[in-house]
C-alpha positions in Angstrom: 22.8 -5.1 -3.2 19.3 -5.2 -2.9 17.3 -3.8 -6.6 13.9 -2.1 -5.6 11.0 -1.7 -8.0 9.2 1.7 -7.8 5.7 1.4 -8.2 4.0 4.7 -8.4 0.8 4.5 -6.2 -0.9 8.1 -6.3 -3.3 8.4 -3.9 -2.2 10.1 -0.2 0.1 12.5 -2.6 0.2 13.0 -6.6 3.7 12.0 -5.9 3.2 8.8 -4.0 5.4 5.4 -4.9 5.5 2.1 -2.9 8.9 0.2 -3.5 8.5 -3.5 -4.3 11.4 -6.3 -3.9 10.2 -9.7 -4.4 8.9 -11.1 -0.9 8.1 -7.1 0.5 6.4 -3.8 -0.5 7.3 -0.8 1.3 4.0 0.8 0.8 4.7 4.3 2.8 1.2 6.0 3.3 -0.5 4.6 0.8 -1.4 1.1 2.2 -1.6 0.4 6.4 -2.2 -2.9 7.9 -6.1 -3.0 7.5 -6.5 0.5 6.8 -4.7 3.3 4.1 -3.5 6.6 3.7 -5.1 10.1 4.1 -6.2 11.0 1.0 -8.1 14.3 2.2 -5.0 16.2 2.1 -3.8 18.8 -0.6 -3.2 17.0 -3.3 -4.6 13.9 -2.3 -7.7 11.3 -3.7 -9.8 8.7 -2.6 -10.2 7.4 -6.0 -6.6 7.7 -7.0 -5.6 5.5 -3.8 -8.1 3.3 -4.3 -6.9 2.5 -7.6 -3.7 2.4 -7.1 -4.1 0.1 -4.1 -6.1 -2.5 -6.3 -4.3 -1.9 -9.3 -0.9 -2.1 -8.4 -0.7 -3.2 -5.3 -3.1 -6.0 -4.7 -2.0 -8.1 -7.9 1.5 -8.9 -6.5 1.8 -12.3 -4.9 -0.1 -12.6 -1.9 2.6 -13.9 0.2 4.3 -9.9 -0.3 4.7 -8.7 2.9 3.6 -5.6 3.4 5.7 -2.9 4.9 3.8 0.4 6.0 5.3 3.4 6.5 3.2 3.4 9.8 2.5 1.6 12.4 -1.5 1.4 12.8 -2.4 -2.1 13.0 -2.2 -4.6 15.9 0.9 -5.6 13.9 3.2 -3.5 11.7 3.0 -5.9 9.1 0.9 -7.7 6.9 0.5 -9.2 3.4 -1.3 -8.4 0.3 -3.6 -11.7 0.5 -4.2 -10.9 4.1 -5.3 -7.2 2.9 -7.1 -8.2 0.2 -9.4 -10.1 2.4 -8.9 -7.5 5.4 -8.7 -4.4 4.7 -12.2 -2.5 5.4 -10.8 0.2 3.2 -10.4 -1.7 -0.1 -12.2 -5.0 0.4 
């Protein structure tokens, strides 16, 4: 058995959670590798992602690796420290 964490990380959608098990994130459409979410969708905010992707996302260990919910990167996964210092979107 595996225990998951939800994280709620607003943002793409009011609704919006990434799930977090030590060593991974499954950040669904809130955080890409070097890029993020829509958040110009119904329901959706810039500010709200931003903050959630700072907030809650980028102060778990930097060795997380990061699981998107897409593939838009040159790889399909990353890692928080390598976002951190990466990502255009939230650098």
């Amino acid at each position: 058995n595996v225990e998951l964490k939800v994280i709620h990380t607003p943002g793409h959608s009011p609704g919006g959670i990434s799930l977090y098990s030590p060593g991974y994130v499954f950040t669904g459409d809130t955080l890409f590798v070097e890029a993020v979410g829509r958040s110009d969708l119904p329901g959706g905010s810039w500010q709200t992602m931003y903050q959630s992707i700072k907030e809650k996302l980028f102060v778990l260990p930097e060795d997380t690796k990061v699981m998107p919910g897409h593939n838009y990167g040159r790889t399909p996964t990353s890692t928080i420290g390598y976002e951190k210092n990466h990502n255009p979107y939230v650098h």
